[in-house]
N, C-alpha and C positions, 0 to 999 in steps of 0.2 A: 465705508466706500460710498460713492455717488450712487441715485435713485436709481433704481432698476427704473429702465423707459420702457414704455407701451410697445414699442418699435421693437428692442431683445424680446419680450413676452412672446410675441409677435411671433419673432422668427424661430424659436426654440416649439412654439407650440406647433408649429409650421412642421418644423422639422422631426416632431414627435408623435403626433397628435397628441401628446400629453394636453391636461385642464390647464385652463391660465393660470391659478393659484397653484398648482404644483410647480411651475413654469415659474412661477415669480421664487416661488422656495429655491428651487434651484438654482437659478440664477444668484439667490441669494447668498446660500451657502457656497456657491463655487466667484464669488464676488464679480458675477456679471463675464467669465466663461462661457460661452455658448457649448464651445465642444463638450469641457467639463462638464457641463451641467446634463449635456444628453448622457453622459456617463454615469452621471448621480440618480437620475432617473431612471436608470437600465437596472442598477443595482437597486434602487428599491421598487421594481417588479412596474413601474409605471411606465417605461418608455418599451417598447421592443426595438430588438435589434436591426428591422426592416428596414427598407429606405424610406424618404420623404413621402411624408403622407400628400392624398392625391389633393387636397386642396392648393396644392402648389400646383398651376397648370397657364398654359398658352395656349393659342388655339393655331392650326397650318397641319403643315403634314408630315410626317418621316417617310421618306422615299429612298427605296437603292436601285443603283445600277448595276448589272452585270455584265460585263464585256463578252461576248461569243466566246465561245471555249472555256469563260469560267475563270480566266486570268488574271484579272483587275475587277474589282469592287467597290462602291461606292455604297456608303451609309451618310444620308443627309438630312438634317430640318430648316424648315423652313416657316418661319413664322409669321401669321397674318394676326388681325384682330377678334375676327369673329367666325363661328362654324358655316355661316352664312358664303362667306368666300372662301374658307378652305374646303367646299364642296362644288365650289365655282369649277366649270371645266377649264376655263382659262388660266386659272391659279393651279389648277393640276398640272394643266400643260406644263406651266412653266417651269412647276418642281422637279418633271420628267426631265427639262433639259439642262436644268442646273445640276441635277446627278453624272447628267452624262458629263456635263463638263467638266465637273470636280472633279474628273477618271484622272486629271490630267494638271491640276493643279496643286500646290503644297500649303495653301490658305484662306481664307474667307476672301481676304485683301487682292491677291492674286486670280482669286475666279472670279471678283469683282470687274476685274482690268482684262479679262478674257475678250476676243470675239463673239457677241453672243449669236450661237449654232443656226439660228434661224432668220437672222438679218446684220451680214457681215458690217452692218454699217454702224451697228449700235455695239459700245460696246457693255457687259451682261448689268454695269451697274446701270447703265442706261436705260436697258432694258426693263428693268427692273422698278425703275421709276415711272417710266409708262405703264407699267401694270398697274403702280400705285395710284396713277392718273386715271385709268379705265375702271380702275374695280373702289377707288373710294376709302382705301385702307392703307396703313402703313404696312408696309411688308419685306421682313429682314432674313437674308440668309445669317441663322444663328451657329449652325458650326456641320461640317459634313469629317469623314474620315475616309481613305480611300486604302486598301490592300492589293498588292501589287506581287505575283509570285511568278510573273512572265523570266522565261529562263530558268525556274528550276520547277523541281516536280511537286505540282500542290494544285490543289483545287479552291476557288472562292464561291461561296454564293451566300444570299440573304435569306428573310421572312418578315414581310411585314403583316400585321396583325392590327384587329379592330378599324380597319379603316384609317391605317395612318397616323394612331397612335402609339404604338408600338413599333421597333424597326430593329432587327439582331444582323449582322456582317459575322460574318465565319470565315477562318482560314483552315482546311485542312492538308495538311504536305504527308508525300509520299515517299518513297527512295527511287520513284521511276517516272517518266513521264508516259507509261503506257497503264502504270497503278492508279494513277490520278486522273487517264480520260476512264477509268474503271466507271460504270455506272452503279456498282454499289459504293465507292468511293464517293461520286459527285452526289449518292444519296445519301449518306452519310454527311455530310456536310450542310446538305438540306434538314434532315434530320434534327442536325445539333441546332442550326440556326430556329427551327421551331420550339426545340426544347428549350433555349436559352429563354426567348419570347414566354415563354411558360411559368418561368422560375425567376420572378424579380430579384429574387435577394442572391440569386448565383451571381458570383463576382468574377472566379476566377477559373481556369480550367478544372486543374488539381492542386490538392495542398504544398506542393512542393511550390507553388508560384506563388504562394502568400509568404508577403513580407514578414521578417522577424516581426516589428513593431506588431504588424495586427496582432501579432500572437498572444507577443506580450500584454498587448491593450486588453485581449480577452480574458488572459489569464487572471490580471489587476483586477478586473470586471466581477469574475468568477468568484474570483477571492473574496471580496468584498463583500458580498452579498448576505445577508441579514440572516437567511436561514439555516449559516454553516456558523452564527456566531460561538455555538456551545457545544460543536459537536468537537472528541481529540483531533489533534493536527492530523493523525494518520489516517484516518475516516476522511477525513477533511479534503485531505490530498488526492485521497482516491476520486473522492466526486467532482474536486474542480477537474482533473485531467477528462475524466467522464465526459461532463460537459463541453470542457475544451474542445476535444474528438468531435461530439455532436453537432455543436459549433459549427468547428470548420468543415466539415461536412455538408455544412446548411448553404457555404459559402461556394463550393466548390461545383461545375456541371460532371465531373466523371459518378460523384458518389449520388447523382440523383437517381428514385425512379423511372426507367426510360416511360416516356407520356404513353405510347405507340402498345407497350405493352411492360406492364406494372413489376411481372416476376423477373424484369429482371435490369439493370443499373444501366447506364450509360457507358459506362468502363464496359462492361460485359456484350454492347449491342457492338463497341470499338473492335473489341476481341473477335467477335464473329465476322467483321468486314475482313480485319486482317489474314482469319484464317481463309474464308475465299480467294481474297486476294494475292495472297501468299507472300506478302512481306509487311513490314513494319508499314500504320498508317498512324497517323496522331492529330488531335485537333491540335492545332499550335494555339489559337487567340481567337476571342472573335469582341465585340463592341454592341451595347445594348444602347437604343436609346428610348427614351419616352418622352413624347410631345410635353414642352413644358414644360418638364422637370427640374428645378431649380428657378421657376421663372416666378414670380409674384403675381397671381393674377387678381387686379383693382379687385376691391369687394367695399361696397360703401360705408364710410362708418367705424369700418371694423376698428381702426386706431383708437377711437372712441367709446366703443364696449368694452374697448381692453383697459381704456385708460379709465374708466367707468368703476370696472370691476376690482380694478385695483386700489382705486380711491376708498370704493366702498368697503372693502378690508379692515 
């Protein structure tokens, strides 16, 4: 196969924190796979299951909107170049009004092409340019998400954390529109959205919303793994289901520790709203984000240590 480049090292190590020399095995053995190779590393105990190590980062804010009443939601980022201007009050401002706007749009492209809320004359990309002309930086809206349960019975709300780092949108529905102006309802919903914030590696509500494939991905994972090489299939079987459960456990917000109070799970804090409440409540969904997460942030050189280290091999 062709030369593993500096660049796959790069992103696998990115992606792992895995060593660049493990990174390059991998890469090697899965013939230059990126996915594969996070797998290859998971199974020989070097990679965890986490998401993207924090070296992957951008600098701006995550901000949400909440419409009165709790009906419409917005989770958005926004990205500038430096901590410098995403502390700017100006660049705050702005992020406040792009949330509000995105309440109402279905894409980046479209709340581009908006009125922007504070000078019907510009419109928000315009806007938007002038900031970049006032504050000195390039500055992109990278992606928002909006939840909308106007008309039936549900409540939205957010939690941003760290100052803009962290950003979680929740939806939780009700069977009544008098369950859902409930305020152990709308605190439950606040609840989950801090607890999500908490628990980076929660993906999904419950295990029933995880796709077959991840199943399968973890079960192949499990199996694989070096320490079950000698033990019988029957023994064998037992501890990959074992971990499998663990697993997706790890993945799921109902099977966590609730933060708030340890004795007892998130499922069980659910149970107690409903029992107050007296009918069925359920989180349906909610959307994590982290500033920069997937973004490549410059680091001088670094193609060159990699491609350094690898020579020197």
């Amino acid at each position: 196969m062709a030369e593993i480049s500096a660049k796959l090292v790069q992103e696998l190590r990115q992606k792992t924190g895995a060593g660049m020399m493990d990174c390059k095995k991998a890469l090697k053995e899965t013939e230059g796979n990126v996915e594969e190779a996070i797998d290859w590393l998971r199974k020989k105990g070097i990679a965890s299951a986490g998401k993207k190590s924090d070296r992957i980062a951008a600098e701006g804010l995550v901000d949400t909107y909440i419409q009165p009443g709790g009906k419409i939601g917005v989770l958005i980022e926004v990205n500038c170049q430096t901590d410098f201007v995403a502390r700017n009050d100006a660049f705050k401002n702005l992020v406040k009004n792009l949330a509000q706007q995105a309440a109402t749009a279905e894409s980046v492209e479209s709340l581009l092409a908006q009125s922007y809320i504070e000078d019907s004359s510009l419109t928000v990309d315009e806007a938007i340019k002038q900031a970049i002309a006032n504050l000195g930086e390039n500055i992109q809206v990278r992606r928002f998400i909006n939840f909308d349960v106007a008309g039936q019975p549900g409540v939205v709300d957010s939690y941003i954390h760290t100052g803009g780092r962290v950003g979680v949108l929740v939806e939780v529905s009700a069977k009544s529109d008098a369950a859902a102006a409930n305020e152990e309802v709308q605190g439950l919903a606040k609840n989950a959205a801090m607890q999500v914030a908490a628990c980076p590696n929660v993906e999904y509500v419950n295990v029933d919303q995880i796709p077959a494939e991840v199943v399968q991905k973890e079960k192949d994972i499990e199996s694989g793994k070096e320490d079950l090489a000698n033990k019988p299939e029957n023994i064998r079987e037992k501890i990959v289901q074992g971990r499998i459960e663990k697993r997706l456990k790890e993945l799921t917000l109902v099977d966590q520790p609730y933060i708030r109070d340890q004795s007892i799970s998130v499922e069980d804090l659910i149970k107690q709203v409903k029992a107050k409440v007296g009918e069925d409540i359920e989180v349906k969904r909610f959307v994590r984000y982290v500033l920069g997460e997937g973004i490549e942030k410059q680091e001088s050189n670094f193609a060159e240590e990699v491609a350094a280290q690898i020579g020197a091999k």
